[in-house]
C-alpha positions in Angstrom: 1.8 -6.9 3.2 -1.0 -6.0 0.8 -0.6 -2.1 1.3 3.2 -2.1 1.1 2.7 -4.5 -1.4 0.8 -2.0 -3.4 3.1 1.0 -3.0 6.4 -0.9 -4.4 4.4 -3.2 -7.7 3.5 0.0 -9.4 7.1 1.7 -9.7 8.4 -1.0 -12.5 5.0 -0.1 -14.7 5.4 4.1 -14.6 7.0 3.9 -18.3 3.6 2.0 -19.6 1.3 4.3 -17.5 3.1 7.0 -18.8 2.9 5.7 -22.5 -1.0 4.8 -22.0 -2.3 8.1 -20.8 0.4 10.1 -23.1 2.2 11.9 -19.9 5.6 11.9 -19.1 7.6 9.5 -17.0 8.1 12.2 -14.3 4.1 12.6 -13.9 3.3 9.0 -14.1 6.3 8.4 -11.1 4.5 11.5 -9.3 1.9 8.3 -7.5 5.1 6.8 -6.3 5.6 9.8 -3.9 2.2 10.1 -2.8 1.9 6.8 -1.9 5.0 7.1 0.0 4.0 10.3 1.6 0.7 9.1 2.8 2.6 6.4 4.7 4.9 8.6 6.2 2.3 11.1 7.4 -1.2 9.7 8.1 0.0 7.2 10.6 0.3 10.1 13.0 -4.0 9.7 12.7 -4.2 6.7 12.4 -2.5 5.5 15.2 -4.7 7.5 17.8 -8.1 6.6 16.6 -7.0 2.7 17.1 -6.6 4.3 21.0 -10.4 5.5 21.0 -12.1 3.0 18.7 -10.3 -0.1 19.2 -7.7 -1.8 16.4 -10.5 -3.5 14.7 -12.5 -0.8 13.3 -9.3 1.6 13.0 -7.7 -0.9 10.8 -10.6 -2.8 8.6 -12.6 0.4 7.9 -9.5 2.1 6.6 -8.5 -1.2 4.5 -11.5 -1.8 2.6 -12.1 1.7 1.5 -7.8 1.5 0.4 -9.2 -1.6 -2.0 -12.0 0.3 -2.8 -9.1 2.9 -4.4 -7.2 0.3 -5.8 -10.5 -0.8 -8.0 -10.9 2.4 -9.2 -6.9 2.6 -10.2 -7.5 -0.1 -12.2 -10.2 1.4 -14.2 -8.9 4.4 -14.4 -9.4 6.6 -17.5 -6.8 9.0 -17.5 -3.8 10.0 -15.3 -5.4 12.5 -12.9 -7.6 9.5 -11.9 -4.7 7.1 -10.9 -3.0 9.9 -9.0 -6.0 10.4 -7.2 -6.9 7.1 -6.5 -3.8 5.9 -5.6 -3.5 9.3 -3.1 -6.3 8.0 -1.2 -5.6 4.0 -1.4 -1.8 5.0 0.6 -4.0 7.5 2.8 -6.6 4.6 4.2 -3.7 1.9 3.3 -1.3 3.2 5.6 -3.7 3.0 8.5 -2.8 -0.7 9.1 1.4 -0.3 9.7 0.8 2.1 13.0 -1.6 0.0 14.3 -1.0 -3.8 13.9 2.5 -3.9 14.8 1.2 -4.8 18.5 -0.7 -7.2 17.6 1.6 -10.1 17.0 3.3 -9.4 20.6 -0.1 -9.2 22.4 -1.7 -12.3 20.9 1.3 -15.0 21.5 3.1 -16.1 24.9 6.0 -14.1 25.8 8.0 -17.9 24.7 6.8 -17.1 21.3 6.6 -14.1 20.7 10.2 -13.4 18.9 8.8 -15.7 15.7 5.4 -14.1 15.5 7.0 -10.3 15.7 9.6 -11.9 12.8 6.6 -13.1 11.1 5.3 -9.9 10.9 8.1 -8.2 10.2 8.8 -10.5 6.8 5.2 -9.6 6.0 5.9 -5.8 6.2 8.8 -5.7 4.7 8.3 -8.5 1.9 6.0 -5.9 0.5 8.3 -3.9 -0.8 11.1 -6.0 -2.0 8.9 -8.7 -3.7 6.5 -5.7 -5.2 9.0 -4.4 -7.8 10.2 -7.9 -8.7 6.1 -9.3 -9.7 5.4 -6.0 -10.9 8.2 -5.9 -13.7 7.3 -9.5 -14.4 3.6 -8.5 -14.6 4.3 -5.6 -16.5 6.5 -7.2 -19.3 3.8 -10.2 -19.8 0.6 -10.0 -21.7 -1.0 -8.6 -18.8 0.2 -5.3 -19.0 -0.3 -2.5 -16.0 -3.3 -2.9 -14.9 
C-alpha cells in the first residue's frame, strides 16, 4: 500500500508545492504523471527479474531504494529535485505491484485463499483512495507538504 500510497497523497498538495518553489500548478502536477507512468511501464522489468532472482531481492532491493527517493523528496530544494526524485521513487516503487500479487495465493491453503487475495487487494487499492483524503488533511494542517 505504501507505493500506491505515495503516488495518490501528493496530488491534494501540488498548489503548495507549486507556491513553495514559485512554479506553476501545471509543473508542480507534472510528478503526478510520472509517478503514474513509472507504474504503468516498469512493471514490464520488473516482473521478469522476480523470474531470475527470486521475489525477495526483486521486491526489497527495489523498495528501499523507492524510500531512499522519498527522503530526498522531502528535502528537496527546488522543483527539478522533486520531479526527479519522485521519477525514480515510482520507477523502484512500482517494482512490488507485478510481483507480490502471487504471493498471497501461494502462501495460504486453497480454503483461504479468497480472504488473503481480498486482503491484498484492499491494501493495493486503499492506497489510492485513502492517499488524497490524509494528504488534503495533511496539507491543510500545520504540517504543510512535506
Amino acid at each position: 500500500m505504501d507505493v500506491t500510497w505515495g503516488s495518490a497523497v501528493y496530488a491534494p498538495g501540488t498548489y503548495l508545492i507549486a507556491e513553495a518553489f514559485d512554479v506553476s500548478l501545471e509543473l508542480s502536477t507534472l510528478d503526478v504523471y510520472l509517478m503514474l507512468f513509472d507504474f504503468g511501464v516498469e512493471p514490464l522489468s520488473w516482473a521478469p527479474l522476480s523470474e531470475v532472482y527470486g521475489r525477495l531481492p526483486a521486491v526489497l532491493m527495489p523498495y528501499f531504494v523507492s524510500a531512499v527517493f522519498v527522503f530526498g523528496t522531502a528535502i528537496a530544494k527546488d522543483i527539478q529535485t522533486v520531479l526527479t526524485t519522485r521519477f525514480f521513487g515510482g520507477l523502484f516503487g512500482s517494482a512490488p505491484i507485478p510481483n507480490t500479487s502471487g504471493v498471497p495465493g501461494g502462501l495460504r491453503p486453497s480454503q483461504s485463499r479468497g480472504v488473503a487475495m481480498v486482503c491484498y487487494s484492499i491494501a493495493v487499492v486503499g492506497g489510492p483512495v485513502l492517499g488524497p483524503i490524509v494528504g488534503a488533511v495533511t496539507c491543510e494542517s500545520f504540517f504543510g507538504w512535506r
